[in-house]
C-alpha positions in Angstrom: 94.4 91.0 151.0 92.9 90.1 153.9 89.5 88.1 152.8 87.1 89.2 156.6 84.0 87.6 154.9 85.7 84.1 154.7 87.2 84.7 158.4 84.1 86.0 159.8 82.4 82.5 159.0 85.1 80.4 161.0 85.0 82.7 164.0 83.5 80.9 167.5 80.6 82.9 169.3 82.4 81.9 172.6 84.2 84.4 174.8 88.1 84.9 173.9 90.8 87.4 173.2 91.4 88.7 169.5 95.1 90.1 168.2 94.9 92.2 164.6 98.5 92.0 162.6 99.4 93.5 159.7 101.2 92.1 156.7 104.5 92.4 158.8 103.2 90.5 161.5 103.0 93.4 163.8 100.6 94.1 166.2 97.7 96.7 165.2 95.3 95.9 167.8 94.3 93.5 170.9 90.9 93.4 172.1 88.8 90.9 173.9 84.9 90.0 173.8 82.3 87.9 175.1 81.0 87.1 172.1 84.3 87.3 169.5 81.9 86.7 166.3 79.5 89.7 167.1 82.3 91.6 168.2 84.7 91.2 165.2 81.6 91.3 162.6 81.4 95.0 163.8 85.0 95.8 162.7 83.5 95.3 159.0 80.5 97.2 158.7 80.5 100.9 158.1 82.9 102.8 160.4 82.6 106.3 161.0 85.8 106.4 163.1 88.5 107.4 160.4 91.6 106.2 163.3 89.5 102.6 163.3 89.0 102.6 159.2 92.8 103.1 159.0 93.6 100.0 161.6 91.2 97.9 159.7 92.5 98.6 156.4 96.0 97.3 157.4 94.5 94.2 158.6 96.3 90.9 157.3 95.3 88.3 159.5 93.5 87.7 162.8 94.7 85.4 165.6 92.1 84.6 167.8 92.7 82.5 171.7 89.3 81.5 173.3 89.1 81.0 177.0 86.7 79.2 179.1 85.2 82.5 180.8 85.4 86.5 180.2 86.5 87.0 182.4 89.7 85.3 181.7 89.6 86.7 178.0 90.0 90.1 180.4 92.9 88.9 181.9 94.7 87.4 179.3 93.5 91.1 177.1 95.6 92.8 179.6 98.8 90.3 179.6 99.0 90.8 175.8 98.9 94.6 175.3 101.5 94.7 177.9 104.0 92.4 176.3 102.5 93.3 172.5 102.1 96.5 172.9 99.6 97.0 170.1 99.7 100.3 168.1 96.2 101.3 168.6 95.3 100.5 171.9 95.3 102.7 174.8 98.6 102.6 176.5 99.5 103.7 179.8 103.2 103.5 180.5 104.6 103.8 183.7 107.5 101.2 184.6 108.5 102.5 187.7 108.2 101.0 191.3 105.7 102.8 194.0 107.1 104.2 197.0 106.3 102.8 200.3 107.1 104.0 203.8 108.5 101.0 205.9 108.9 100.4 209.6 111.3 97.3 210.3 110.8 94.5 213.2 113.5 95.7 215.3 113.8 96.6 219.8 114.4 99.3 218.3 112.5 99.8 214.5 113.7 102.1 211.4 111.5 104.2 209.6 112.7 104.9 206.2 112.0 105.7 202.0 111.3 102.3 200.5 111.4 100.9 196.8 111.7 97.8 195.4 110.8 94.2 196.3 109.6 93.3 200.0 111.7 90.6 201.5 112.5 92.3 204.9 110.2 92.0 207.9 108.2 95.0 209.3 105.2 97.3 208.1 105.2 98.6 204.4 102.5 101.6 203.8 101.7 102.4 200.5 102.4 102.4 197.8 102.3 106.6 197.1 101.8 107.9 193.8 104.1 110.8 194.5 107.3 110.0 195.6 107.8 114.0 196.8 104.7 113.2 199.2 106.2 110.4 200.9 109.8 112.5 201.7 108.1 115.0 203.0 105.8 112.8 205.1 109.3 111.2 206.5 110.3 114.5 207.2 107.0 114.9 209.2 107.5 112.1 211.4 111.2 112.3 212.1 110.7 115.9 213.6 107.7 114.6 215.5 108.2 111.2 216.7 112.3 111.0 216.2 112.7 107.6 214.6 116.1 106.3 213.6 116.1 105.7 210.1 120.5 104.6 210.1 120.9 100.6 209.0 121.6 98.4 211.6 125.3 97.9 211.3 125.7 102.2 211.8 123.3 101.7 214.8 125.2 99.0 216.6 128.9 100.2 216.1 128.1 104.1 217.3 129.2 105.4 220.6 127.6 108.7 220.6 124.8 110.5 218.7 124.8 111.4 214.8 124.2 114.3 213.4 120.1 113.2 213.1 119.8 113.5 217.1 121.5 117.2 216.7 119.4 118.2 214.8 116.2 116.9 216.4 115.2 113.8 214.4 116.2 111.1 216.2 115.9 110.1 219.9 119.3 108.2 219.6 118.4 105.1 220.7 121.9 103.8 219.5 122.9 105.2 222.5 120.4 104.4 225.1 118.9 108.1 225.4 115.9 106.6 224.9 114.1 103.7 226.5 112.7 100.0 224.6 109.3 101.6 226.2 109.1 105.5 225.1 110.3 104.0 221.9 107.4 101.6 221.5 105.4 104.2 221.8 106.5 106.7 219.4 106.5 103.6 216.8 103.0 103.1 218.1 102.1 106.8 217.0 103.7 106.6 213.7 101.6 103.5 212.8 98.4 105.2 213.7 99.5 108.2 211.5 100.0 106.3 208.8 97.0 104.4 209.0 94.7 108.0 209.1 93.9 107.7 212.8 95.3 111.3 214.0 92.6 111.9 216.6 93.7 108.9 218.4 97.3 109.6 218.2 96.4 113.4 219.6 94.7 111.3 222.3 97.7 109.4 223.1 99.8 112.1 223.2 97.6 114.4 225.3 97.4 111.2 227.9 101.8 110.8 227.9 101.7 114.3 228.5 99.2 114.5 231.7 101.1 111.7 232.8 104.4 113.9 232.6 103.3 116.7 234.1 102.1 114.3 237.3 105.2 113.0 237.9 107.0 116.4 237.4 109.0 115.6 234.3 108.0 118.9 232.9 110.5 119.2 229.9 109.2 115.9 228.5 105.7 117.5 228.9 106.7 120.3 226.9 108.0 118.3 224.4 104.8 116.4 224.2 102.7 119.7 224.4 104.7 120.9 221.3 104.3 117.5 219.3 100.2 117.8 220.1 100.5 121.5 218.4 102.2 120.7 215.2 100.2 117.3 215.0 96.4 119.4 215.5 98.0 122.1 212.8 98.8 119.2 209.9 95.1 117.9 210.9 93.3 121.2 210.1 95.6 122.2 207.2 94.4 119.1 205.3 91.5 118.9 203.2 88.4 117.7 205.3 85.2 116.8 203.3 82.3 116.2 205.5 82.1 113.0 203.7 84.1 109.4 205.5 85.6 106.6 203.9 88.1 105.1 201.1 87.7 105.7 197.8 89.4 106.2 194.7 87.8 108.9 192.3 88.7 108.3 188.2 87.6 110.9 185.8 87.9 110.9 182.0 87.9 114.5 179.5 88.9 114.5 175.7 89.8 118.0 173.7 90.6 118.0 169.6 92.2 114.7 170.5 93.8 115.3 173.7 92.9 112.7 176.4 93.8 113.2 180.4 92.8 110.8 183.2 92.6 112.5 187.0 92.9 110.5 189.8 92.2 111.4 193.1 93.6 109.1 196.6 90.7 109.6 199.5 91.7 108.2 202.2 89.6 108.6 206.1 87.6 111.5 203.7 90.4 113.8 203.4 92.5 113.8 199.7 95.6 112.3 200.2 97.0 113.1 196.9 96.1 113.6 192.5 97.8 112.2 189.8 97.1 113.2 186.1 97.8 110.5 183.2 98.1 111.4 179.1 97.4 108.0 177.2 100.0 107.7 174.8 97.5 106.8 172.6 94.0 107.2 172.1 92.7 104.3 170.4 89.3 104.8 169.0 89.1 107.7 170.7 86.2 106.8 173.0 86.2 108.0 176.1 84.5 105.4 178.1 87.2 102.9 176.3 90.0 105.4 177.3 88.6 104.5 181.2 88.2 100.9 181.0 91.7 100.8 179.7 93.5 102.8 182.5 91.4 100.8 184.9 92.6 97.5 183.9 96.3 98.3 183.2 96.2 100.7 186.7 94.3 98.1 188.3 95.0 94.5 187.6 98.9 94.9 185.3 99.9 96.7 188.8 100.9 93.6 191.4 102.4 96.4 193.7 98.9 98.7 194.2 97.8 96.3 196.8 96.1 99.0 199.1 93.1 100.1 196.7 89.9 101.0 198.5 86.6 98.8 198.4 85.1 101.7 195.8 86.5 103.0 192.7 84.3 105.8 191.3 83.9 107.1 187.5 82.9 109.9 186.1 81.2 107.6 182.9 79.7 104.2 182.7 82.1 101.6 181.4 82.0 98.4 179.4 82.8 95.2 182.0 82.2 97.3 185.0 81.4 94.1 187.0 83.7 92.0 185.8 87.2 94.4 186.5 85.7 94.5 189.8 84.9 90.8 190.0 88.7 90.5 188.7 89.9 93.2 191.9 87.9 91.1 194.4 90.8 89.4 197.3 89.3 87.2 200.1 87.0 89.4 202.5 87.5 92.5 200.2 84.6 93.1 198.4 85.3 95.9 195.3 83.0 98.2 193.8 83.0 100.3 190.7 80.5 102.9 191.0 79.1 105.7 189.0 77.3 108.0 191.1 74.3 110.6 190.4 73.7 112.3 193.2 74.9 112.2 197.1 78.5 113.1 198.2 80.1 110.5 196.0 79.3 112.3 192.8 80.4 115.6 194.7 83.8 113.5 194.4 83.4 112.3 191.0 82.3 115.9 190.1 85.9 117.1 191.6 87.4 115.1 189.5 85.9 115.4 186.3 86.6 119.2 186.7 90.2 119.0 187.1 90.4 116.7 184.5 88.7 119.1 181.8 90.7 122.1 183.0 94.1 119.9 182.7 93.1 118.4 179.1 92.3 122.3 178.1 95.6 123.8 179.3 97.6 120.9 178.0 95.7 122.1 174.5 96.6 125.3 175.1 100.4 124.1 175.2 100.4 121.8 172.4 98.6 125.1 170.0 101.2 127.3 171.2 104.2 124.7 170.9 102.6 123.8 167.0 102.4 127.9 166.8 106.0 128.5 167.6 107.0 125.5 165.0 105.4 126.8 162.2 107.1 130.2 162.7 110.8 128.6 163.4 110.1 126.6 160.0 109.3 130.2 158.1 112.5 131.5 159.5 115.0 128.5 158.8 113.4 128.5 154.9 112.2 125.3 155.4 109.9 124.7 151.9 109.3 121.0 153.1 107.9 119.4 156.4 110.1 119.7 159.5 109.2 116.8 161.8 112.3 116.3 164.1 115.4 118.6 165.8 117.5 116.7 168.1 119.7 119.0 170.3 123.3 118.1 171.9 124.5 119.9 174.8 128.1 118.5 177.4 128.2 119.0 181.0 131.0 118.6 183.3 132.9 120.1 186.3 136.5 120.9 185.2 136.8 117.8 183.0 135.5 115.2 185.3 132.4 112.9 184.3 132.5 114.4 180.6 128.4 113.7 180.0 126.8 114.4 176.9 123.0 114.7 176.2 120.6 114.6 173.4 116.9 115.8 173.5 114.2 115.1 170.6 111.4 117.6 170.0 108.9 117.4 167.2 105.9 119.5 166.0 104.1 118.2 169.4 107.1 119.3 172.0 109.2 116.7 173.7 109.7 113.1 172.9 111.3 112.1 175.9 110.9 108.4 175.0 113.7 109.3 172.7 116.3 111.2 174.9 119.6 109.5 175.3 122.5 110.2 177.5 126.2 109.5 176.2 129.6 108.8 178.8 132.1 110.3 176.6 136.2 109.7 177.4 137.9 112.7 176.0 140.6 115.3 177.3 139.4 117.0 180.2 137.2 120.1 179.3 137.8 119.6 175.1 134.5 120.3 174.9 135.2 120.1 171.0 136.1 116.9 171.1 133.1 115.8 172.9 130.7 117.5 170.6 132.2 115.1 167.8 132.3 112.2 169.7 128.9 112.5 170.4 127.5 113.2 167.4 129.6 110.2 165.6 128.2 107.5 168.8 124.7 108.9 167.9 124.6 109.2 164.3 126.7 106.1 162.9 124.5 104.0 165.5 121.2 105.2 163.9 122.5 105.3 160.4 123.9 101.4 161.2 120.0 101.0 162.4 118.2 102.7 159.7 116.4 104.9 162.3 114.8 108.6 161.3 117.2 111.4 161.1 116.7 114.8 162.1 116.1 117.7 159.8 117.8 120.1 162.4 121.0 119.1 164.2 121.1 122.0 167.0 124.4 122.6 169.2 124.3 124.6 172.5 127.4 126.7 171.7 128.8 129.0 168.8 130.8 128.8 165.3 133.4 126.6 166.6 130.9 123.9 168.1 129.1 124.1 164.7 132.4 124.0 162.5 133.3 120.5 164.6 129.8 119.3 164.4 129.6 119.5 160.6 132.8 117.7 160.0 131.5 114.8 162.7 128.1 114.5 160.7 130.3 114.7 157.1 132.6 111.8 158.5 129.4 109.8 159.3 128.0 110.4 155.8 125.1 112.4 156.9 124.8 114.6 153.9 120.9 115.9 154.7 120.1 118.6 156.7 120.3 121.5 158.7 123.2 122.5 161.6 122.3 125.3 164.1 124.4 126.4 166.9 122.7 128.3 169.1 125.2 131.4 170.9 124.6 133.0 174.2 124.4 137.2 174.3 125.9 139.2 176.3 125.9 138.4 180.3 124.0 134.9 178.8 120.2 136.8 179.2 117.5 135.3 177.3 116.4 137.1 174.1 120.1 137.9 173.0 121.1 134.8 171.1 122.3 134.7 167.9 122.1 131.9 165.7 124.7 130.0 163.1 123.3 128.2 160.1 124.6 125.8 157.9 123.7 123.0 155.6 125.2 120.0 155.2 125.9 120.4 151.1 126.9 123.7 151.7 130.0 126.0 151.9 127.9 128.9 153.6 127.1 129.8 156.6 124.2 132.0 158.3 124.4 134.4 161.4 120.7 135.1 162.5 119.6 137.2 165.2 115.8 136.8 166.1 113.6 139.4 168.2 113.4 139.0 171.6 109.6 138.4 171.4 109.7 135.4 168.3 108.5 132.2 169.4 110.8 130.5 167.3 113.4 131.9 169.5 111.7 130.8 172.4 111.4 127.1 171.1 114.8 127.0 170.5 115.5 128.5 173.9 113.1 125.8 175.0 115.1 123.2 173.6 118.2 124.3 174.1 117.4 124.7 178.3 116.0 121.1 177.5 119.4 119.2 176.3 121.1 121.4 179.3 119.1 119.9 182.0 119.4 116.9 180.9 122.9 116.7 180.4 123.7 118.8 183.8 121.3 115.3 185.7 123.0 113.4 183.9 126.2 114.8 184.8 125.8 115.0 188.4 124.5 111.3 188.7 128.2 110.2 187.0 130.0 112.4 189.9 128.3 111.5 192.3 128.5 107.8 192.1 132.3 108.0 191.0 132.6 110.2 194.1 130.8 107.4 196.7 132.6 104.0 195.1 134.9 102.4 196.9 138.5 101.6 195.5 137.4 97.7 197.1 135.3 97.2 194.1 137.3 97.3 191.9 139.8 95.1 192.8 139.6 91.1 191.4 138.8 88.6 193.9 137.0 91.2 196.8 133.0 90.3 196.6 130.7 92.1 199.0 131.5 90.0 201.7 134.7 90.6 202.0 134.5 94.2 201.6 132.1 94.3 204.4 135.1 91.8 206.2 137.6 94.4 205.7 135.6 97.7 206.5 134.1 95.8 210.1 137.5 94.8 211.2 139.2 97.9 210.5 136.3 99.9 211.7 135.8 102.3 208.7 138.1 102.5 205.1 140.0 105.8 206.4 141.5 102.6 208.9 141.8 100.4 206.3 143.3 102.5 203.9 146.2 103.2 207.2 146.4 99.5 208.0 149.7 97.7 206.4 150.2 94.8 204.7 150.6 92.7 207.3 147.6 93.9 209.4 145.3 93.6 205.9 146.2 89.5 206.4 145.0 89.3 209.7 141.7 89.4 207.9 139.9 86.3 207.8 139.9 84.5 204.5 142.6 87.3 203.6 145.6 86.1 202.3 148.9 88.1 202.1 148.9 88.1 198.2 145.6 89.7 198.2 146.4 91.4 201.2 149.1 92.8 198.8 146.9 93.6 195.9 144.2 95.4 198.5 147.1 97.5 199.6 148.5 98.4 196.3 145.0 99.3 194.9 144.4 101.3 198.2 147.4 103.9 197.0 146.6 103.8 193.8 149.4 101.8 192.8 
C-alpha cells in the first residue's frame, strides 16, 4: 500500500512535473506545480471530489522530475499527457492535420487545398478549423479571380483549355489567354482576401475597371464590374461586429458531467468560424482546469496553429494564465490571455459562453434520450443483467467488387467511434453470407486471442439467413455468451416496419419480434443499424475508388515512381503507353527490353 506520509517527507518544494501510477505501472494522473510538496500534500487531505478519491486510492507510487523553472515543468506536463496519456486527465484528441490554402512561387502561381508538411515554396494561409470552410472559400476565389489550381507537369504539356476555363474558373494561362501581368494581379487580389483586406481588393478592382472602360475594353470592364458585385455581397453577408482586431474567444460550460469547450476564430472583427470540443474526460471535473487543459494541448501540443492572434480571451480565470502565454510568446509577438468584465471583449466572451451552455444542454438532452432508449431495448430483449456493449456488422459492395465489411460499437452513452473497425474481406462476389462469417471470425478470434470485452448483443443488418451464418461463425470461434439479432427490413424498406430475429448463443430457439413504430428501442436499433451502413458504404467507396485510380505500373517489380513518370512523359499519357509495343516501351531510357517485356505483359493483363 502506498505509504503518502513517508513520500510526502522526501518530496522537494521546487517546481517540477509529478506522474501517479498504479500497482500495474499505469498512468492515473500527470500534473505539474510550482511548488510539488504543497501541491501533492493536498492530494492527501480530505477530498470532497469522489472522481479524485477514487484516483488517489489507486495510487502505488509517485515519480516525480523537477525542472529548473515552471515554466518548463509546463512544458514537459504537456509532453507527457500526450505520450502517457493519463486516465484522469483532461484529454483532447484530435490527430489530424489543419487545412491551409496555398499559393505557389510560380510566373504563373497555383491556388489549391493543402495538408500535410510545408516543403514547397509559396504562401500557406491557415491553418482552418473546418476543412468544409476552406473548399468552399476555393470555390470563392476560383469563380472570382480564375486561378489555375492543375500541377505543373498538366500545365506545361496542354495545348488547349481544360474543362476549369469552360466552366469559368480558370483564366487558362496554360495557354497564354491570359497575360504574366493580369495574372499578377488577380494573385495580388487573392492575397489580400485572404489576409481580410476586402475593402482594398474592392478598391483595386474598381481602379482595373475605370481603367477598362477608358481604353474601351468594355467586356473586361464588365467582367470586373461583376467580380466587384459578388465580392461587396460576400462582404455584407458576413458577420460585422462594430468591434476590430484578432482574437480568439474560449468559453467553458459543464451539465451533470457533460463538459463542452466553444471556440470562436475573429479575424479583422468579423467571425471567421466556431468549433465545439467534448473532453474525453473530465478529470476533476473543474471547470477552470477543463480550460487550462484545452489551452495548453490546443495551444502549445499544436506546432501547426502558427497563426493565433496576440489575445486569447476566457470566459473564467485560469491557473498559469501568465505563464501559457509567456510559453505562446514568438519574437515581436506579444500574447495575451485575457478575461474581460466589461467593454466589447466580454460582448465576445459573452458569445461564447452562451453557445457553449446551449451545446453542453442539447448534447444532455441526447445522451438522456440515448440512456432512455437503452433502458427500454434492455426490457424488451429480457435482459435481467447489465447490457453495456452491441457491436453491429453490416457489408457493402457494388456487384461483388471491393467486398467491405463494417463494425460499429455503441454503449449505454451512444457511439464509441474509437472502437469502429473496417474489414477488406476476399470472398465470392456478392456471397454476402460468406462475408458475414468472415467477418465475424476476423473480429471475434482476434479479440478473443486479445482478451478484449465482448459484446452482449451481436446485431446483423439482414434477416434469418444472415443470423443462422452468424451463429455458426461466433460457435466456431467459441463465443458461447450472448445475444444474436438480425435486424429485417419491412416492406418497401420504410422505417418503423422491421422485424427482428432473436437468438442466444446456448440456445436451439429463435425469436421473431416486431416492435411499434413509435419504441425507442426500435429507433436505437435503427440508429445503429444506419450506423454500421454508413460506415461500411465510406468504407466501401474509398476501396473502389482507389482500385479504380491505380495504375497497372505499380504493380509491376522493378518500376519505382520515376520510371513511371519516365514512361507516362514519353508516351504522353498511359492510353499511349498501354498502345505502344514492345519495342517502342525500350526506347525508354533506363528501359530495358526484358522489362520492356514484363511492362507490356502486365499492361494486357497477361
Amino acid at each position: 500500500m502506498f505509504n503518502a506520509k513517508h513520500f510526502l517527507q522526501t518530496v522537494t518544494s521546487r517546481p517540477g512535473v509529478y506522474c501517479m501510477r498504479d500497482k500495474a505501472n499505469k498512468v492515473l494522473y500527470v500534473g505539474k506545480a510550482k511548488n510539488l510538496k504543497k501541491r501533492l500534500t493536498s492530494y492527501f487531505r480530505i477530498i470532497q471530489d469522489q472522481r479524485l478519491q477514487q484516483m488517489v486510492g489507486k495510487i502505488a507510487h509517485i515519480d516525480v522530475t523537477v525542472t529548473p523553472s515552471e515554466k518548463e515543468a509546463l512544458l514537459l506536463e504537456n509532453s507527457l499527457i500526450k505520450s502517457l496519456n493519463p486516465r484522469y486527465n483532461v484529454i483532447f484528441k484530435d490527430d489530424k492535420s489543419y487545412p491551409y490554402l496555398f499559393i505557389s512561387k510560380h510566373e504563373f502561381p497555383r491556388l489549391i487545398y493543402f495538408r500535410g508538411k510545408q516543403k514547397a515554396q509559396g504562401k500557406y494561409y491557415g491553418p482552418y478549423p473546418s476543412a468544409l470552410a476552406v473548399r468552399g472559400t476555393l470555390i470563392l476565389l476560383q469563380k472570382l479571380f480564375k486561378l489555375r489550381q492543375c500541377d505543373d507537369i498538366f500545365f506545361s504539356h496542354r495545348s488547349r483549355p481544360c474543362l476549369q476555363y469552360q466552366i469559368k474558373r480558370c483564366s487558362a494561362p496554360c495557354v497564354d489567354y491570359i497575360t504574366a501581368e493580369e495574372y499578377s494581379k488577380n494573385v495580388e487580389n487573392v492575397n489580400l482576401f485572404l489576409e481580410g483586406k476586402n475593402t482594398e481588393i474592392i478598391e483595386n478592382l474598381i481602379g482595373q475597371m475605370e481603367d477598362a472602360s477608358q481604353n474601351n475594353a468594355f467586356e473586361q470592364a464588365a467582367i470586373l464590374r461583376d467580380e466587384i458585385i459578388q465580392l461587396r455581397s460576400i462582404v455584407e453577408r458576413q458577420i460585422v461586429y462594430k468591434h476590430k482586431g484578432n482574437a480568439d474567444v474560449i468559453a467553458v460550460a459543464g451539465l451533470k458531467g457533460t463538459f463542452c469547450i466553444q471556440l470562436l476564430y475573429i479575424r479583422q472583427g468579423k467571425i471567421l468560424d466556431t468549433q465545439t470540443y467534448f473532453p474525453k474526460q473530465s478529470g476533476e471535473g473543474f471547470l477552470a482546469k477543463i480550460l487550462r487543459s484545452f489551452l495548453i494541448q490546443f495551444y502549445l501540443d499544436n506546432e501547426e496553429k502558427l497563426d493565433y492572434p496576440n489575445e486569447i480571451i476566457i470566459n473564467m480565470p485560469i491557473e498559469d494564465a501568465p505563464l501559457i502565454a509567456q510559453s505562446l510568446t514568438q519574437g515581436k509577438r506579444r500574447v495575451k490571455i485575457l478575461h474581460p468584465s466589461h467593454g466589447e471583449k466580454a460582448q465576445w466572451m459573452l458569445l461564447a459562453q452562451e453557445n457553449a451552455i446551449r451545446t453542453v444542454e442539447r448534447k444532455v438532452s441526447q445522451l438522456h434520450m440515448s440512456q432512455d432508449r437503452w433502458v427500454e431495448l434492455t426490457k424488451v430483449l429480457g435482459f435481467t443483467q447489465n447490457l453495456t456493449r452491441i457491436e453491429c456488422f453490416d457489408v457493402s459492395h457494388t456487384l461483388g467488387e471491393a467486398t467491405v465489411a463494417s463494425c460499429v460499437v455503441f454503449d449505454q452513452t451512444g457511439a464509441m467511434k474509437s472502437e469502429y473497425r473496417r474489414y477488406n474481406l476476399e470472398v465470392t462476389p456478392g456471397d454476402d453470407y460468406a462475408a458475414m462469417e468472415q467477418v465475424l471470425t476476423k473480429r471475434y478470434l482476434k479479440r478473443k486471442d486479445q482478451e478484449l470485452p465482448m459484446p452482449e448483443i451481436v446485431m446483423i443488418d439482414g434477416g434469418k439467413g444472415q443470423l443462422h451464418r452468424a451463429k455458426k461463425a461466433l460457435l466456431e470461434c467459441q463465443i458461447l455468451e450472448g445475444l444474436i439479432l438480425a435486424i429485417a427490413k419491412g416492406q418497401g424498406r420504410k422505417p418503423g416496419l422491421e422485424t427482428l430475429y432473436l437468438t442466444r448463443m446456448q440456445s436451439d430457439e429463435e425469436l421473431m419480434v416486431k416492435l411499434p413504430p413509435t419504441s425507442g428501442a426500435l429507433h436505437l436499433l435503427q440508429q445503429i443499424r444506419d450506423e454500421a451502413h454508413r460506415f461500411a458504404i465510406l468504407g466501401h467507396r474509398r476501396k473502389r475508388a482507389k482500385a479504380r485510380v491505380t495504375s497497372p505500373l505499380e504493380n509491376i517489380p522493378g518500376i519505382g515512381a520515376k520510371r513511371r513518370q519516365k514512361l507516362l512523359n514519353f508516351f504522353g499519357g498511359q492510353q499511349a503507353l498501354m498502345a505502344a509495343s514492345q519495342n517502342a516501351i525500350a526506347k525508354v531510357p533506363g528501359i530495358s527490353l526484358d522489362l520492356a517485356t514484363r511492362i507490356y505483359l502486365a499492361l494486357h493483363g497477361e
